[in-house]
C-alpha positions as a LaTeX table, in Angstrom:
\begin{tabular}{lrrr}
\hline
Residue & $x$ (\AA) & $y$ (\AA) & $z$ (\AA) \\
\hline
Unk1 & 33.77 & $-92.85$ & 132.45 \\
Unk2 & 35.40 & $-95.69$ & 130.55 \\
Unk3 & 32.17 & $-97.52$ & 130.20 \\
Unk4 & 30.37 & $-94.27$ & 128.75 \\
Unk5 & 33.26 & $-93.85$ & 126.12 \\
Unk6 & 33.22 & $-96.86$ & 125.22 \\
Unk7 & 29.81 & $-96.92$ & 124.16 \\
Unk8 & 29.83 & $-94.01$ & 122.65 \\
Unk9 & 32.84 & $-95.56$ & 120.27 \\
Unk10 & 30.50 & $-98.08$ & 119.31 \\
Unk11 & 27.61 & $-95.95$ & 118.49 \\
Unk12 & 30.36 & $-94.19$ & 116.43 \\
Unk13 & 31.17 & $-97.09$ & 114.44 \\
Unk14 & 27.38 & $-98.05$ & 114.46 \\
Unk15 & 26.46 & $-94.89$ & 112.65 \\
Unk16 & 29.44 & $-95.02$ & 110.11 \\
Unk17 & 28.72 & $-98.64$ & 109.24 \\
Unk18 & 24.97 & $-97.60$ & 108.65 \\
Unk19 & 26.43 & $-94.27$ & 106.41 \\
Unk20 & 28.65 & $-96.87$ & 104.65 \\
Unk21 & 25.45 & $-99.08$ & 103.88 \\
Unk22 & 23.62 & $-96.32$ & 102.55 \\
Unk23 & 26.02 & $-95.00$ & 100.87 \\
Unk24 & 26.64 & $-98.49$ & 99.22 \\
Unk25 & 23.35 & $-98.89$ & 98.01 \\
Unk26 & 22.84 & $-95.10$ & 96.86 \\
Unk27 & 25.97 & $-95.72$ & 94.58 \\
Unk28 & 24.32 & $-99.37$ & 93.65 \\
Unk29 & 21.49 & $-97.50$ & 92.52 \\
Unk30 & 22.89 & $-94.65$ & 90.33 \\
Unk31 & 25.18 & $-97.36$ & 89.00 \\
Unk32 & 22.11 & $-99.32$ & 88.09 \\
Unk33 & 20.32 & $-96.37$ & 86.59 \\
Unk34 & 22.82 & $-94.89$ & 84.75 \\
Unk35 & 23.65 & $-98.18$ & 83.02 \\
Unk36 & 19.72 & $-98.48$ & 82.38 \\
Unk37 & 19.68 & $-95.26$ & 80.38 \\
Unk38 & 22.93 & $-95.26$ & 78.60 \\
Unk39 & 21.69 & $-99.07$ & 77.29 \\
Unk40 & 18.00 & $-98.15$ & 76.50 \\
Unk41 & 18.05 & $-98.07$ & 73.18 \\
Unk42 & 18.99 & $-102.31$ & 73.23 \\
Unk43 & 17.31 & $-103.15$ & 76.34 \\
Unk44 & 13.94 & $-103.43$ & 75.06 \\
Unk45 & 13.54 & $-107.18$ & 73.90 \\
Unk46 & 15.19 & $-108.11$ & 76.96 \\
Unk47 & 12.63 & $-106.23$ & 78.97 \\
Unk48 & 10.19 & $-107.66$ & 77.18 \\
Unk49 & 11.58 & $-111.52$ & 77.64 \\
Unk50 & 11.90 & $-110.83$ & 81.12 \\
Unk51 & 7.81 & $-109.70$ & 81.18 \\
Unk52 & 6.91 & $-113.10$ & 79.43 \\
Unk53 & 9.42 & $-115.39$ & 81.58 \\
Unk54 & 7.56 & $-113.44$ & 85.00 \\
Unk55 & 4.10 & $-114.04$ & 83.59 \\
Unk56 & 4.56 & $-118.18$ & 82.82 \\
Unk57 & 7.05 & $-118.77$ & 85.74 \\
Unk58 & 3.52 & $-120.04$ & 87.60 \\
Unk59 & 3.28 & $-122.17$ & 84.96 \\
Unk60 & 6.45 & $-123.93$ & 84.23 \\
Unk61 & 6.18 & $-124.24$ & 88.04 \\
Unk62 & 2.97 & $-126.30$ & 88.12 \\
Unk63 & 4.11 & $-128.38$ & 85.24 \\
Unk64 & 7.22 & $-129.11$ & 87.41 \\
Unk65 & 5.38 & $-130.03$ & 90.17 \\
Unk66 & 4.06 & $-132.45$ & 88.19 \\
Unk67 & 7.43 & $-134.31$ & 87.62 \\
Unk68 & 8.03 & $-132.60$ & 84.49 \\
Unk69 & 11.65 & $-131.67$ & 83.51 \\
Unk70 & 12.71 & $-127.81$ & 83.77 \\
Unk71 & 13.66 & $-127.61$ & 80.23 \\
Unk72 & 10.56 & $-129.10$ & 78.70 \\
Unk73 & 8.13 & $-127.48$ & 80.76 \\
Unk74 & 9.93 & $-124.27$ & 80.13 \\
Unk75 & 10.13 & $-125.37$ & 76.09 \\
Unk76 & 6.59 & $-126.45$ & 76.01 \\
Unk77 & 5.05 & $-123.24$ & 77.80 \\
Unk78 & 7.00 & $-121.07$ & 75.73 \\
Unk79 & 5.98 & $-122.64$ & 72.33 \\
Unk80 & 2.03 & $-122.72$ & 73.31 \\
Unk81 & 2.80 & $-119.02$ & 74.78 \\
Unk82 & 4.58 & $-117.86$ & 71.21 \\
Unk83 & 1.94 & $-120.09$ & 69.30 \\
Unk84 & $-1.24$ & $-118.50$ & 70.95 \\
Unk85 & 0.45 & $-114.86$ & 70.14 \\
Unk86 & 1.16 & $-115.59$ & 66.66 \\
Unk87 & $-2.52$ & $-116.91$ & 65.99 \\
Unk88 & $-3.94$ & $-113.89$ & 67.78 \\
Unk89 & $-1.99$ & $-111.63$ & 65.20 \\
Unk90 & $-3.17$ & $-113.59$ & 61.99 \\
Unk91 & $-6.13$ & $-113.47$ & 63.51 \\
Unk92 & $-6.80$ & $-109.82$ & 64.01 \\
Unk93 & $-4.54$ & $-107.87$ & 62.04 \\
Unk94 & $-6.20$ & $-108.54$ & 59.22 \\
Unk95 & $-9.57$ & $-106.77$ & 60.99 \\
Unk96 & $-7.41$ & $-103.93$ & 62.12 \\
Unk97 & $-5.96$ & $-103.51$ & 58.92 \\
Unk98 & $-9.02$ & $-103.57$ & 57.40 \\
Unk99 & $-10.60$ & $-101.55$ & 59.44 \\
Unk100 & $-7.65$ & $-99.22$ & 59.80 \\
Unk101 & $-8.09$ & $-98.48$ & 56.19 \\
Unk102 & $-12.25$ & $-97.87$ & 56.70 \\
Unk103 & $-11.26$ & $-95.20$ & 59.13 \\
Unk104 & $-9.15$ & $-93.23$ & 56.96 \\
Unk105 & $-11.42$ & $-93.33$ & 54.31 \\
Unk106 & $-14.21$ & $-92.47$ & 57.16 \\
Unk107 & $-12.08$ & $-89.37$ & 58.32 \\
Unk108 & $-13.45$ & $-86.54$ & 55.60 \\
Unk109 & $-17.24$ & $-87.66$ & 56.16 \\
Unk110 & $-16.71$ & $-87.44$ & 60.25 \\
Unk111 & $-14.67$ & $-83.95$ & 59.41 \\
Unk112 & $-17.91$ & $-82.98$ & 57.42 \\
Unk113 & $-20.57$ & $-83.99$ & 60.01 \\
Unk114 & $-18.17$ & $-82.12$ & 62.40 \\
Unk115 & $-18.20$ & $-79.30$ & 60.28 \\
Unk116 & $-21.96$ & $-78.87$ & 60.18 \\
Unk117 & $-22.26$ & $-79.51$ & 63.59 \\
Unk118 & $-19.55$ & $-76.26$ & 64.54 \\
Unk119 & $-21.20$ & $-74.11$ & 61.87 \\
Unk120 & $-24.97$ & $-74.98$ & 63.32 \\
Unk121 & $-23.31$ & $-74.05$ & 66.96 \\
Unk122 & $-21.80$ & $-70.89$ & 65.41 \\
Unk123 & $-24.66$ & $-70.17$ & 63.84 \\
Unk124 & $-26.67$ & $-70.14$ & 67.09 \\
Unk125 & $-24.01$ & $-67.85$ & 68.96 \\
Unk126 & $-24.39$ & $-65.26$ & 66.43 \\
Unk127 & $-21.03$ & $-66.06$ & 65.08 \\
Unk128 & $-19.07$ & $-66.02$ & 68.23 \\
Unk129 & $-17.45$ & $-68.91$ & 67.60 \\
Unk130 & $-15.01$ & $-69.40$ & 64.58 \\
Unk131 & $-15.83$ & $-72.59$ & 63.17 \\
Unk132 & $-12.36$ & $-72.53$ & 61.22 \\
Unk133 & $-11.06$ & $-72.67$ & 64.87 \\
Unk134 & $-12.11$ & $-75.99$ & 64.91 \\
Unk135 & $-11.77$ & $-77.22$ & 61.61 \\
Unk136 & $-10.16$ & $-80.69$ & 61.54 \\
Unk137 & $-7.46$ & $-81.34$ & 59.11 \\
Unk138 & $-8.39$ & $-85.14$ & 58.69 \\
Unk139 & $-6.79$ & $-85.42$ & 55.25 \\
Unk140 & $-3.84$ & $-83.73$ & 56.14 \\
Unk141 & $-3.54$ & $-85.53$ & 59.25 \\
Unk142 & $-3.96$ & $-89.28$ & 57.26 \\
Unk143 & $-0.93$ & $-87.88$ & 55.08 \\
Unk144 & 0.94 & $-87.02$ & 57.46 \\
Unk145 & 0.68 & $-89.98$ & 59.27 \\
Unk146 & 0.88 & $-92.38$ & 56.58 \\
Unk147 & 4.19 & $-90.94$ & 55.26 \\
Unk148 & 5.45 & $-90.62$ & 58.97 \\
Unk149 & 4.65 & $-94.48$ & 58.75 \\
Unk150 & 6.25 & $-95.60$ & 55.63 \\
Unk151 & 9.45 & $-93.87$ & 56.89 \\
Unk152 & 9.47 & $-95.58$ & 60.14 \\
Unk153 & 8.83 & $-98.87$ & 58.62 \\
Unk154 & 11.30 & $-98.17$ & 55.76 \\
Unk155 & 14.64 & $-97.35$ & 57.79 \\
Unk156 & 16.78 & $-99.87$ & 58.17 \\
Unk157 & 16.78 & $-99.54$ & 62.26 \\
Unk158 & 13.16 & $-100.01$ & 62.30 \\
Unk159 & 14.01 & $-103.02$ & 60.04 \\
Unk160 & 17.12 & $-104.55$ & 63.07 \\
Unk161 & 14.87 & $-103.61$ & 65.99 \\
Unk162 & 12.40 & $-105.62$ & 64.77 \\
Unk163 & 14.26 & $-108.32$ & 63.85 \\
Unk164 & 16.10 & $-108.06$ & 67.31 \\
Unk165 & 12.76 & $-108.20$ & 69.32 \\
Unk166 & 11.46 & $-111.21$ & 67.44 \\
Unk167 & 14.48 & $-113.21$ & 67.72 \\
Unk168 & 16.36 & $-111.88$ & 70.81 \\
Unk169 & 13.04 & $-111.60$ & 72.97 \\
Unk170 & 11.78 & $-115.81$ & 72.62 \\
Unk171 & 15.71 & $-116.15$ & 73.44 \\
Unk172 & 16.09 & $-114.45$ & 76.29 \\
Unk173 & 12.09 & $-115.47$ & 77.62 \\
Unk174 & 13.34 & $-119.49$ & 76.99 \\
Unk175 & 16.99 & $-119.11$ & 79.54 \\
Unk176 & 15.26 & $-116.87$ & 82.37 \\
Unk177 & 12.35 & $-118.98$ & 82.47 \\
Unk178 & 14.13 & $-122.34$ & 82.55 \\
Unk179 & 16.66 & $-120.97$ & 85.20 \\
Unk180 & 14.05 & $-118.25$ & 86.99 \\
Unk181 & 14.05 & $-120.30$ & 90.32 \\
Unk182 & 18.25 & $-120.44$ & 90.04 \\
Unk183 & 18.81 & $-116.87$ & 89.87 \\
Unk184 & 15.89 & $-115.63$ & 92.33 \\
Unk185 & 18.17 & $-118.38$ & 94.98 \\
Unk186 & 21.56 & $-116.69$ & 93.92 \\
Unk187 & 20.24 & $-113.44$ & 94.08 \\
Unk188 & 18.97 & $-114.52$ & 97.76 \\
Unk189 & 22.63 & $-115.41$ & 98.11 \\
Unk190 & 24.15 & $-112.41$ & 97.75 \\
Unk191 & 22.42 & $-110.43$ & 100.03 \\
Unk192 & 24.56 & $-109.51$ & 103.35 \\
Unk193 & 23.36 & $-111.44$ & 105.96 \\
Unk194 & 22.83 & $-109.32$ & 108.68 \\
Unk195 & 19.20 & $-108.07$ & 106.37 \\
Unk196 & 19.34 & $-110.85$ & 104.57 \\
Unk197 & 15.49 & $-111.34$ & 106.50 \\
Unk198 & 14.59 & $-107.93$ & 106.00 \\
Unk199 & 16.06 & $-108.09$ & 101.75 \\
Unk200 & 13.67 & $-111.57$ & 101.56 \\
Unk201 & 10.51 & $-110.24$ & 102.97 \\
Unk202 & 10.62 & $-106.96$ & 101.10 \\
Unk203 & 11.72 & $-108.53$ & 97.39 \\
Unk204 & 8.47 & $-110.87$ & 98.36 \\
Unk205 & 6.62 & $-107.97$ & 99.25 \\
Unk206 & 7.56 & $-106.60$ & 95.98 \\
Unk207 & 6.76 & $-109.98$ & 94.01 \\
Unk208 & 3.37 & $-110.07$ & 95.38 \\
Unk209 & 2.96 & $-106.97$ & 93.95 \\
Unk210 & 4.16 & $-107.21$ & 90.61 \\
Unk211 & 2.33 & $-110.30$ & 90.39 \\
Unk212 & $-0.48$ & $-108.29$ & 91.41 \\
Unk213 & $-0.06$ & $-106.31$ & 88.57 \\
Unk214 & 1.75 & $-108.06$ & 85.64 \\
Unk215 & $-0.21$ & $-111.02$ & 85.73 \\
Unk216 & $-3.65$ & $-109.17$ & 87.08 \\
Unk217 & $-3.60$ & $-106.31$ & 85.25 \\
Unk218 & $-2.65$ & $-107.47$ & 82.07 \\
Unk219 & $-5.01$ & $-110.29$ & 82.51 \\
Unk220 & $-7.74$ & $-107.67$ & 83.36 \\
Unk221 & $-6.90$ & $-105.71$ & 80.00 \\
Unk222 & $-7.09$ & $-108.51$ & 77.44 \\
Unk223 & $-10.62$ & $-109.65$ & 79.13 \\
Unk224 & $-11.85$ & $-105.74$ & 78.56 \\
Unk225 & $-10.16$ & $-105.57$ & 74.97 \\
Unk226 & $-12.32$ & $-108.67$ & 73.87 \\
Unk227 & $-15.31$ & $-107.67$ & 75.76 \\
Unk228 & $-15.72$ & $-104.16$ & 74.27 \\
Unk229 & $-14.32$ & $-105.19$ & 70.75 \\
Unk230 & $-16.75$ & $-108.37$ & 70.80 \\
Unk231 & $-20.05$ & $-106.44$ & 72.19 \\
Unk232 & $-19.52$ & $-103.12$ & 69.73 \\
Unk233 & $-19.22$ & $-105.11$ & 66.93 \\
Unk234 & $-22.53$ & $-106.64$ & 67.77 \\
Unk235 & $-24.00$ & $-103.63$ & 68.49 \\
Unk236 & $-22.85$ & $-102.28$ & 64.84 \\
Unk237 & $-20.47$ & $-100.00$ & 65.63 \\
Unk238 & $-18.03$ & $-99.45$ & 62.49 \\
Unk239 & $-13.86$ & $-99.88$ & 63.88 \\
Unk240 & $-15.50$ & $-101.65$ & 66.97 \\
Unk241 & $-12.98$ & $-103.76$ & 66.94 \\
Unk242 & $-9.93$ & $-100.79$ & 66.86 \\
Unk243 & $-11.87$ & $-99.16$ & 69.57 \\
Unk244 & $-12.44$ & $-102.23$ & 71.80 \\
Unk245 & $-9.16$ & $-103.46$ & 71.81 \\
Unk246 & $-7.36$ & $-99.78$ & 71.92 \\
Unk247 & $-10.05$ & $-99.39$ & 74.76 \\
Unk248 & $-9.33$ & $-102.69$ & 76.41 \\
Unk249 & $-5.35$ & $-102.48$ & 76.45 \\
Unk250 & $-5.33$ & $-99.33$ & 77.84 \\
Unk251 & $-7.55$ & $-100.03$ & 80.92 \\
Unk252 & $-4.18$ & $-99.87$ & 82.71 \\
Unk253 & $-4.48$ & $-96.02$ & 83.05 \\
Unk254 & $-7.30$ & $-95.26$ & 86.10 \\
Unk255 & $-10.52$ & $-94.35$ & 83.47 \\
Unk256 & $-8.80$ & $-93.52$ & 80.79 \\
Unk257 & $-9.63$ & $-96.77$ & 78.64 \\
Unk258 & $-13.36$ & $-96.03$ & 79.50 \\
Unk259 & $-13.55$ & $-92.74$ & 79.13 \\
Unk260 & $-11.46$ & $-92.64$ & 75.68 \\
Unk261 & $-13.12$ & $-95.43$ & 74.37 \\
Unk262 & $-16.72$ & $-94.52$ & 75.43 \\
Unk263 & $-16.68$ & $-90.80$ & 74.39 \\
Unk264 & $-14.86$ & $-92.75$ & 71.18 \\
Unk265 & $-17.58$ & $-94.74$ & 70.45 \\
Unk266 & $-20.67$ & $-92.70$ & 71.18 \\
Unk267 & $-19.23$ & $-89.74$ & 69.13 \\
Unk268 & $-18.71$ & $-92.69$ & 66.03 \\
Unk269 & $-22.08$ & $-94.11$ & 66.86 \\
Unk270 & $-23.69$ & $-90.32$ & 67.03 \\
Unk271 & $-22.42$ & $-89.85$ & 62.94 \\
Unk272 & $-23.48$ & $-93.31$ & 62.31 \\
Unk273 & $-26.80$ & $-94.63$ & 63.58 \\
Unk274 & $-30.12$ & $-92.26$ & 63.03 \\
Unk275 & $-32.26$ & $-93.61$ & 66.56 \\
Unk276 & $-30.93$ & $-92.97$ & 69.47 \\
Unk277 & $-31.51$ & $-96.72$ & 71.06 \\
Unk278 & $-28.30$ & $-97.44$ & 69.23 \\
Unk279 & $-26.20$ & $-94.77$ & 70.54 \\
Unk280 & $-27.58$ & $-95.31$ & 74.41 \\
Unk281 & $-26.35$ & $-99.42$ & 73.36 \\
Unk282 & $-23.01$ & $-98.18$ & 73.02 \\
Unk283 & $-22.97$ & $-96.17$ & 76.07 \\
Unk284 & $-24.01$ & $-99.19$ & 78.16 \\
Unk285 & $-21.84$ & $-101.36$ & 76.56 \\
Unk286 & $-18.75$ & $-99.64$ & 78.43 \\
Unk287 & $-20.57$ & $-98.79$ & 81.29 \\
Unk288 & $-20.92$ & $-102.65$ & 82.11 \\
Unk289 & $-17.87$ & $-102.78$ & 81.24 \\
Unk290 & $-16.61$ & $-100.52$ & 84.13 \\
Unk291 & $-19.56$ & $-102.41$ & 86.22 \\
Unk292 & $-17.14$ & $-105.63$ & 85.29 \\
Unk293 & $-13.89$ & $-104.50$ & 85.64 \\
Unk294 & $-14.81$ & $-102.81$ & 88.93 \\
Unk295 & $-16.67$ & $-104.95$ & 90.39 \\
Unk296 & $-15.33$ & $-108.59$ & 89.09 \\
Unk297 & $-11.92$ & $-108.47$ & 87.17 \\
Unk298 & $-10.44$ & $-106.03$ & 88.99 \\
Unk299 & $-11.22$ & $-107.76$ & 93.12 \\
Unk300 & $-10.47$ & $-111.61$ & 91.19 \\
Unk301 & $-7.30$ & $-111.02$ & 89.41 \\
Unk302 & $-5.55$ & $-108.10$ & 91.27 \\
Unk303 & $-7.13$ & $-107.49$ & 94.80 \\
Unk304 & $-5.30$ & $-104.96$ & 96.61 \\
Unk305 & $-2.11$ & $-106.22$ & 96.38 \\
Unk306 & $-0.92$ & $-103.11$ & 94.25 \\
Unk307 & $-2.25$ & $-100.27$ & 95.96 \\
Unk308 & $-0.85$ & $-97.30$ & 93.65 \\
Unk309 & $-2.75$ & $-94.06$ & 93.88 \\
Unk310 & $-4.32$ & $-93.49$ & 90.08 \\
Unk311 & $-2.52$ & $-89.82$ & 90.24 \\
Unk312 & 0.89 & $-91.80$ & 90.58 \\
Unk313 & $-0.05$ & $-94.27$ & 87.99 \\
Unk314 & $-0.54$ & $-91.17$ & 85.36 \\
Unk315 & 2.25 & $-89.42$ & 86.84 \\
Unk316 & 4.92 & $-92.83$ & 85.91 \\
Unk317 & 3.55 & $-93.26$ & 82.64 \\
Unk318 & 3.94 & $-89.75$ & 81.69 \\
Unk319 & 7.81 & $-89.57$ & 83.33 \\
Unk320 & 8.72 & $-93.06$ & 82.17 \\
Unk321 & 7.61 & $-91.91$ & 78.26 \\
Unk322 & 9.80 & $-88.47$ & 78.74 \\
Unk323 & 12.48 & $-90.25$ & 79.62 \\
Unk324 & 12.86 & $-93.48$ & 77.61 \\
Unk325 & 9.54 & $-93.20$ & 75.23 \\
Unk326 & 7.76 & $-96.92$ & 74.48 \\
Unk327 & 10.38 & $-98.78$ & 76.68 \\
Unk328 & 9.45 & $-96.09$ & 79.64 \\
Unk329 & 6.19 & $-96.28$ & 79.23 \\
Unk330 & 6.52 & $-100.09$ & 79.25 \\
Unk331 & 8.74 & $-100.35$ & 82.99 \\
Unk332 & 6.67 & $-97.10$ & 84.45 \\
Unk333 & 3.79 & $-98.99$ & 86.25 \\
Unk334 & 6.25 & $-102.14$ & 87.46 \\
Unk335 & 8.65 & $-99.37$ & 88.91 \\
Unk336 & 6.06 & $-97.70$ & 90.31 \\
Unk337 & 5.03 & $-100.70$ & 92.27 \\
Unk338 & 8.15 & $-101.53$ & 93.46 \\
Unk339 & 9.14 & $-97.77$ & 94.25 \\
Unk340 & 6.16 & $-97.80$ & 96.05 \\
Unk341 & 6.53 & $-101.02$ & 98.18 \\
Unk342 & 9.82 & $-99.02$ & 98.76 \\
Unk343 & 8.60 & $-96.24$ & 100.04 \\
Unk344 & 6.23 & $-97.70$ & 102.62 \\
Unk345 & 8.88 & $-99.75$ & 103.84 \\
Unk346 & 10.82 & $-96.49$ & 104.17 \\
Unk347 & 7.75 & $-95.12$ & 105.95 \\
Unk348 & 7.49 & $-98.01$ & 108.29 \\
Unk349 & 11.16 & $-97.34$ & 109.66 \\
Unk350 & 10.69 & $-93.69$ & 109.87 \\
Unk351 & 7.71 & $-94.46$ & 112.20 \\
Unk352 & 9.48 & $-96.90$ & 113.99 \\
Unk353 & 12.28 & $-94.71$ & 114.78 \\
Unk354 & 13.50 & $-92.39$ & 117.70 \\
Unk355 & 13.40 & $-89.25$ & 115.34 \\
Unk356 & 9.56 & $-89.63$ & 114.91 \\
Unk357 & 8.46 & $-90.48$ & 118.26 \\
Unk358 & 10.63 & $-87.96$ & 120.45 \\
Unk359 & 12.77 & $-90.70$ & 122.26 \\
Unk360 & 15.93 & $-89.98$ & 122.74 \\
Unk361 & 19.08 & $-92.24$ & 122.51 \\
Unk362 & 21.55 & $-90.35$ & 124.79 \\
Unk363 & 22.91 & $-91.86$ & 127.79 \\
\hline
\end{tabular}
């Protein structure tokens, strides 16, 4: 009788020291997020540093290896990084501008070709269709955005956030790359130890993936944003290069770079070109490019280390923008993976457990 008690004093204390765990980390977690959305408006250059010090930490790492100090490898990857980035812009906003400025001044012919093309349909359905229905108010659209634009880059906190992204962001990139390796072994440190084994193997679990995905993906999208802006303005294609890279960038979402920037470009090569070789050009062009990214970049540079369902991918993007706009939509796919690595862990215990096979514990 004395034995039984006794053990059932210790489950006692075994389930309120799991309740106080739980309970620990549940207030850890509001803590975290609450302090997350209260700071949003200042947190995105440091988001942003933290993105570039995750992608070259395999860097400064292999330059290390190679006997070279910390601080200069970090120093040296960073300036080649910021250098490369800074030649890329000179290097194609110009084009965009350029061609930025062609498409607004393209706008009223495409809303005229449109319009011809609604009235011919109408025309056929007896007038069943209201071609004013679909009337497209390009001019009033290029207004509208163009003042919505001057104001945004006119206010003085458009004019501090930009100036606190380009010279907080290198800042912040420069001291978490240099002491990356540091805080991932204090971090380590502070985990209790009796799941100290079971913290390790699920932040690495979680590392793979966002490797997976920061480095993979991202790689993945500037490959497609040169390959579609590269082979449509080959083919012709007027704002290829707006297109491609819009196209390419956004190859993050499941099919919606494709499908965006195909139905994009065929409708812009439809209006342009008068043989239809040209248009069926254009339609191959991102149909290899699918062919590549499904079949090439996608296997070489992410595998299946990230395994998010394309429904959940849409469904973080979409929640992330409602509830912190760009800098949402920036962290929605890297909390996704992680939630997700998460979750199966969560899944694993549950399976494991007495509640889901029928055992019971009672003695």
């Amino acid at each position: 009788m004395t034995e039984l008690k006794e053990i059932k004093i210790k489950a006692g204390l075994l389930s309120m020291i799991r309740l106080n765990s739980t309970l620990f980390w549940l207030l850890v977690a509001i803590i975290m997020a609450l302090s997350f959305y209260f700071l949003r408006t200042i947190l995105l250059p440091f988001v942003i540093g933290i993105a570039i010090a995750y992608f070259l930490d395999p860097v400064v790492d292999k330059l290390e290896e190679r006997n070279w100090n910390r601080s200069l490898a970090t120093l040296f990857t960073l300036f080649v990084f910021l250098a490369l980035v800074i030649f890329l812009v000179f290097l194609l906003v110009p084009v965009l501008a350029n061609q930025l400025k062609n498409f607004a001044q393209f706008l009223p012919i495409v809303k005229a070709k449109l319009q011809l093309i609604i009235d011919a349909i109408a025309g056929i359905l007896n007038n069943k269709v209201d071609a004013k229905i679909l009337d497209i108010p390009a001019s009033g659209l290029v207004k509208w955005s163009t003042k919505m634009l001057s104001g945004v880059i006119d206010g003085g906190a458009a004019i501090a956030d930009l100036l606190s992204l380009l010279l907080i962001t290198p800042l912040v990139a420069f001291y978490l790359l240099r002491d990356w390796d540091l805080i991932v072994k204090k971090v380590y440190d502070w985990f209790p130890i009796r799941h100290k084994d079971t913290l390790r193997e699920q932040l690495n679990e979680i590392d793979k993936t966002l490797a997976a995905f920061v480095r993979g993906q991202g790689t993945v999208c500037l490959i497609l944003a040169s390959y579609y802006a590269i082979t449509l303005t080959v083919a012709g294609l007027e704002f290829g290069v707006i297109i491609g890279v819009f196209a390419g960038l956004i190859s993050f979402i499941p099919f919606v770079g494709a499908i965006f920037g195909g139905l994009l470009s065929i409708g812009l090569a439809y209006l342009q070109f008068e043989v239809w070789t040209n248009i069926i050009i254009i339609a191959g062009i991102f149909m290899l490019g699918q062919i590549l990214e499904g079949y090439i970049l996608t296997p070489k540079f992410i595998g299946e280390a990230v395994g998010l369902h394309p429904v959940w991918v849409i469904f973080s993007l979409l929640a992330g923008g409602a509830l912190f706009g760009f800098l949402g939509v920036l962290l929605a796919l890297p909390m996704a993976a992680i939630v997700g690595v998460l979750f199966r862990f969560c899944i694993d215990c549950y399976k494991t457990s007495s509640y889901y096979n029928g055992s019971s514990e009672e003695n």
